[in-house]
N, C-alpha and C positions, 0 to 999 in steps of 0.2 A: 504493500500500500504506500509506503514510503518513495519506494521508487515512482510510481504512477505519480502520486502528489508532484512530483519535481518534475516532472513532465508536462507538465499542466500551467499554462499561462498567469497562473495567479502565483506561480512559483517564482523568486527572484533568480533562480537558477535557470529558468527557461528564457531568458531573456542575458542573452551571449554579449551581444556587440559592445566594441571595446568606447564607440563612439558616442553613445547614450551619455551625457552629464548635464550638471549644470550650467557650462560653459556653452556647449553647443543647443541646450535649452534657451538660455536666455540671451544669447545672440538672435537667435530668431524671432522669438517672443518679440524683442525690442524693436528688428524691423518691422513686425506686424503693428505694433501700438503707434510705429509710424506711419503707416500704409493705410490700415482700414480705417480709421478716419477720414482721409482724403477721400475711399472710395465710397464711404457715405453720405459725406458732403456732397461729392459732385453728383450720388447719386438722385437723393433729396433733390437737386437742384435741376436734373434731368427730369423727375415728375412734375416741379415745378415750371418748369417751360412747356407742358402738354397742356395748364391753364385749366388744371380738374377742377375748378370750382365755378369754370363759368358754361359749363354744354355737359351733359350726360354723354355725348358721342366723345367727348374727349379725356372721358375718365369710364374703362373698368372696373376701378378699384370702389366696390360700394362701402358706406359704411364706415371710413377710415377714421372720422368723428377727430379725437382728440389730435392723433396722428399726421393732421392735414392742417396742424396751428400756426404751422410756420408759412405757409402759400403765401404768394404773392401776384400781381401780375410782371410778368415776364417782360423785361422789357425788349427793345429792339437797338440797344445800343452797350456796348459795340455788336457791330454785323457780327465779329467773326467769335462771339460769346459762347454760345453751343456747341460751335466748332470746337474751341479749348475746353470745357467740362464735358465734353463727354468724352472727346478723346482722350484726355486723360482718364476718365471713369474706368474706360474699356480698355486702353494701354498698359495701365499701372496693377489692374485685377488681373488681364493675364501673366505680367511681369513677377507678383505676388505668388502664381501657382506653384512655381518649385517651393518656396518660402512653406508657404502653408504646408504642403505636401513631407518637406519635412520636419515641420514642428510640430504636425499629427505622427509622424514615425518617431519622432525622439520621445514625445513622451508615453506614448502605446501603451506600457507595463501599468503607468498606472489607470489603466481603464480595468486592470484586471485583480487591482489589489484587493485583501481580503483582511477584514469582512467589511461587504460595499459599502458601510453606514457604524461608522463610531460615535457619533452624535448628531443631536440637531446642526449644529452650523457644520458639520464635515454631508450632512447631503443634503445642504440647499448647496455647497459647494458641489458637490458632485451632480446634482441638477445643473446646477450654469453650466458644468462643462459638456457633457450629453445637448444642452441646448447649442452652447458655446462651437461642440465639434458638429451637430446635424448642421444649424443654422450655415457652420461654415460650409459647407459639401454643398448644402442644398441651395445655394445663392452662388460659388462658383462655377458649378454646373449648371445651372437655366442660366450663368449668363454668357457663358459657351457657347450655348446651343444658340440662345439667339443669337448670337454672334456671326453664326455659322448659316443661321437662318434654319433652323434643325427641329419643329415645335415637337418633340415627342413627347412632350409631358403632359397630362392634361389641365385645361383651362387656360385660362388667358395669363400671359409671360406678366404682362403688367400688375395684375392683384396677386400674384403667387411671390413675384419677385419683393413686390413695395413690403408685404406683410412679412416674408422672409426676414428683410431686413431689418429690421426692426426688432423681429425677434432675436437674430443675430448678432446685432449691436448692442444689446440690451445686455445678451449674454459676455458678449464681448468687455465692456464695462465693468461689470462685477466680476469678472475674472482680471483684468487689468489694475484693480484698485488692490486686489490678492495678492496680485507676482508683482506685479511691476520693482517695489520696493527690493524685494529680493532678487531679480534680475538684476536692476543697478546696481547692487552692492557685490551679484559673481561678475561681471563686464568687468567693474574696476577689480577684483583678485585677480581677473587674467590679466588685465597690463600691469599691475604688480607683481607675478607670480613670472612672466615675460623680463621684465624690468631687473629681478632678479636674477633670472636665467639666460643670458642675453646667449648667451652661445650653447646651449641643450638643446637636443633633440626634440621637435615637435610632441615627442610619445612623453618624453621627462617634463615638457612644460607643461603637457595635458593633466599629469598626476600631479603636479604642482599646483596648476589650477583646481583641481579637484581637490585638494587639502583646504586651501584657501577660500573656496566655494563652502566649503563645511564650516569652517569656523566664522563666516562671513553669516552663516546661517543661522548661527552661534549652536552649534553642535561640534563635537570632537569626531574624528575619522573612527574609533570603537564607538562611539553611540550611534553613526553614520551605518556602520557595519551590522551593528545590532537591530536596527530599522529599514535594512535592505529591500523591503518592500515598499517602503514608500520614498525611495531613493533611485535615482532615474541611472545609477552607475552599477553598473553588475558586478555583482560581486565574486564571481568568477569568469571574467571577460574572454574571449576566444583573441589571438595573437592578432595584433592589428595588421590592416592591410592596407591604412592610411590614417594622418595624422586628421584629428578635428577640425585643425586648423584650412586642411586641404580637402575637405568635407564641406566645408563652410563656403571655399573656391569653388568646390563644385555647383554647389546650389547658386551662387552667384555668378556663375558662367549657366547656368541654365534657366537664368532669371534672363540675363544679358541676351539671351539668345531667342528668346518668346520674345522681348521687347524690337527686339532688330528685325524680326520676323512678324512681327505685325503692328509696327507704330506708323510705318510707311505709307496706310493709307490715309492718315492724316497730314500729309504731309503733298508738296506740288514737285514736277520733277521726276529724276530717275528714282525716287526713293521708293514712291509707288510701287514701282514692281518687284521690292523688297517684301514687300507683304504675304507672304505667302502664308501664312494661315489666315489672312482675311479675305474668301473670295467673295466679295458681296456682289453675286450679282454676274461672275465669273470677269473674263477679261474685259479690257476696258472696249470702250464700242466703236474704238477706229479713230479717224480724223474728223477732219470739219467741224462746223460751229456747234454742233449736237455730242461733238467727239469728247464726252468726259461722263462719269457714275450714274448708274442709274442701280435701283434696284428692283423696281417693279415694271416690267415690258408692257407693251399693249396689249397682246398676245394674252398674257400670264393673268390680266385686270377685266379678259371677259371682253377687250372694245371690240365694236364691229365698223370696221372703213365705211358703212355706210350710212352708222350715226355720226361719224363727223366730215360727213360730205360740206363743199358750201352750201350745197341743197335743204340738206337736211339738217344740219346744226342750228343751235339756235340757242344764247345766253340768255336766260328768264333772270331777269333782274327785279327784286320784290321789296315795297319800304313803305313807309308811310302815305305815299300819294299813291299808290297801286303799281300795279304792273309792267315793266319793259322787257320787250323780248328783241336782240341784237340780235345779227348777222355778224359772220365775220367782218365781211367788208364793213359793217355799223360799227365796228369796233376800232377798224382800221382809220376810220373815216378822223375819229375823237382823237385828241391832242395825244402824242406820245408822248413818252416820259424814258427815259434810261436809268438802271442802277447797276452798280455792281456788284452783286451777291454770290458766295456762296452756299452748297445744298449741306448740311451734315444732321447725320442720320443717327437713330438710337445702337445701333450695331456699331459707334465709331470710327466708320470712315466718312468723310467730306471729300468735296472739291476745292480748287481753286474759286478765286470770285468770277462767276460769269457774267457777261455782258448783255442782261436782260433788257429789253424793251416792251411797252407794251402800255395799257391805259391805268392809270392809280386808283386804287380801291376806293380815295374817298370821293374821288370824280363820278364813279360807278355810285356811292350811295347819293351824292345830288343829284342826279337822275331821279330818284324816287324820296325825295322831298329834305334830303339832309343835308341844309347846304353848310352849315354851320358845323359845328363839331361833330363827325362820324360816331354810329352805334356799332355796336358789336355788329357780327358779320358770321353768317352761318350757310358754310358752301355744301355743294354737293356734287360727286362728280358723276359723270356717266357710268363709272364702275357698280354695279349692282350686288355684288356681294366680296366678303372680306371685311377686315378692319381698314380704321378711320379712310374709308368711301365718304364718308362725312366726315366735314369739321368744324371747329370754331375758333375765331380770332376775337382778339378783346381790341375793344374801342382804340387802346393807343397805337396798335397794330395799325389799324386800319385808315389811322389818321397819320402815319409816317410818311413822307413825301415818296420811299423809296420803296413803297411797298406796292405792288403790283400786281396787273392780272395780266401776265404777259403771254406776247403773243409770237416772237421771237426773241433769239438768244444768239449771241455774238456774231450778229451781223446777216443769220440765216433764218429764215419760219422755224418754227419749233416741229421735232420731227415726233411720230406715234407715241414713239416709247420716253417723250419727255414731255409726254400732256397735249401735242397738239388735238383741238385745234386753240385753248388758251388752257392755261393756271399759272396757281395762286405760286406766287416769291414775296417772302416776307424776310425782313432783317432778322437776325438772331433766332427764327424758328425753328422746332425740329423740321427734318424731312416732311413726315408726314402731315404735318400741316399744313406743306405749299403742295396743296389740293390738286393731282391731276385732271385732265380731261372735264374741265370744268363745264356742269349742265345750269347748276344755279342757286343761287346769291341773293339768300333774303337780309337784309340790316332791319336790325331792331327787335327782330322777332326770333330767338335761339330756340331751335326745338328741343 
């Protein structure tokens, strides 16, 4: 029975690796307690530019009550606002993944320590962490897949992910207020313990660190010993096959290498084609004025060539004095305007700024009686099924000089698969609020 027991994960004996401690524990811990904050921030502030509080089309997440106390309206300055928080969101999250991946392996042994529950505060501590490790899995993974454009999970990416995080973060927090203290105080024994040892062996400074991590703990290496279970350094470690320190290299060369490998598409240039885990949308779509990201085709959105004939098209414009229904050419006919925006997407890739032209949204609501300050704006496109096919823009939106219902783009008509035969470009929007294939444009009245 003896022997089984030691065989058995809740044994300290089953847990070999000579690389487990508190040195390569709280090296990672410390870049997490620098990293997921940011990724919370920018992510918060990516729901926050979807503008959930002002259209039910622009918000899945029901319900969210307390959770939603920080919204705002979103503004449209700087243009290239959403550009930088989300590519950072989606850059720095998968840069984070080896990080994570090995701060769930170092500490492993103790998800199997025994017995699960020695007091009240040791399993609300052991609750945070089970919150702490799903919340992390389950928020790195949907935001992968959307990345990838991948939905295998069920329900909408948006209310799984917002509530995810929250619960994540939440756990993140009370686990942070826990270690952190003891984290800072093993970081500084290894540059002590380093500082000491200027010319030992990576393996000698490792056990030097590990003394100094115990007494930093304020435990002695026999009571360290004596507690082997709840101690992340094995107590009979297998012959190393590299130092922590070059462990540490590694996860840092495999952080380095997701970020080179998919920061690219935020980016203008030869960098782009550096992106290789980000195919949104697959290669780019060639040259000429339409030659830059797309991610949803004509094709792919259900259009049929012969709802946007010049025959057959037709912009229903709707506001306070009633009804206008444009032609292209009625559209073409009214004042143009140029801006130069770029598109960036929830998936964090963007474009460069393109060269839009086209008539300005609050031109479009004085047509139906709002010559004064513009109302909210609630579009619709030809697309009849899928997400945001509808959306909605708030009042400061729609009142930007540089916001648009364009009708070409660097110099050329807008082609299928980039909204002809017009939509919506708005400053600082996500993606999918600069509304393709646009059919029509009520102000004032949000559905």
């Amino acid at each position: 029975m003896r022997d089984l027991a030691s065989r058995l994960p809740s044994s300290p004996g089953f847990w070999r690796s000579p690389l487990r401690g508190p040195r390569f524990t709280s090296v990672l811990g410390l870049v997490l307690l620098v990293g997921v904050p940011v990724l919370f921030v920018t992510g918060l502030l990516s729901y926050a530019a979807y503008n959930p509080g002002l259209s039910p089309v622009n918000d899945t997440t029901p319900d969210k009550g307390i959770l939603g106390f920080y919204l705002f309206s979103w503004p449209t300055d700087p243009t290239w606002l959403y550009r930088l928080t989300q590519g950072v969101h989606v850059t720095l999250g998968l840069a984070l993944i080896p990080v994570l991946l090995a701060k769930l392996w170092s500490v492993v042994p103790r998800l199997f320590t025994l017995p699960p529950v020695r007091s009240l505060a040791h399993a609300l501590e052991r609750i945070s962490l089970l919150l702490l490790v799903g919340g992390a899995l389950f928020e790195f993974v949907t935001g992968v897949l959307n990345i990838q454009l991948d939905y295998v999970f069920p329900g909408s990416f948006y209310p799984l992910h917002f509530y995810g995080a929250w619960v994540f973060f939440a756990a993140f927090l009370a686990h942070a207020a826990l270690k952190t203290p003891a984290a800072v105080r093993t970081v500084r024994s290894m540059r002590d313990a380093r500082r000491r040892h200027p010319d030992a062996a990576d393996q000698a400074v490792d056990r030097a660190a590990d003394r100094a991590a115990d007494q930093a703990a304020d435990r002695t290496p026999d009571q360290t010993a004596g507690q082997a279970a709840d101690d992340l350094v094995a107590p009979a470690p297998d012959a190393p096959t590299v130092s922590r320190r070059g462990a540490l290299w590694a996860v840092g060369g495999g952080s380095l290498l997701l970020l080179a490998t998919s920061a690219g598409r935020s980016f203008d240039g030869p960098l782009r084609s550096t992106a290789l885990l980000a195919p949104h949308g697959g290669a780019e779509p060639g040259g000429g004025p339409n030659g830059f990201q797309i991610n949803k085709t004509a094709a792919y959105a259900g259009i049929d060539p012969a709802e946007t004939g010049e025959e057959a098209w037709r912009l229903v414009v709707a506001g306070r004095t009633g009804t206008v229904r444009l032609a292209r050419a009625d559209l073409l006919r009214m004042r143009q305007h140029g801006a130069a925006l770029p598109i960036a997407c929830v998936e964090g890739w963007s474009t460069a700024d393109q060269a839009w032209r086209g008539v300005r949204l609050r031109d479009l609501a004085a047509l139906v009686g709002f010559d004064g300050d513009p109302p909210d704006v609630f579009v619709e496109s030809l697309q009849r099924a899928g997400s945001f096919r509808h959306g909605a823009l708030r009042a400061n939106q729609v009142a930007d000089p540089r916001s648009l219902l364009a009708l070409s783009v660097n110099g050329g008509t807008l082609s299928p698969d980039h909204g002809y035969p017009a939509r919506i470009i708005v400053p600082a929007a996500p993606g999918v609020l600069n509304t393709k294939w646009v059919a029509r444009m009520t102000f004032g009245g949000l559905a």
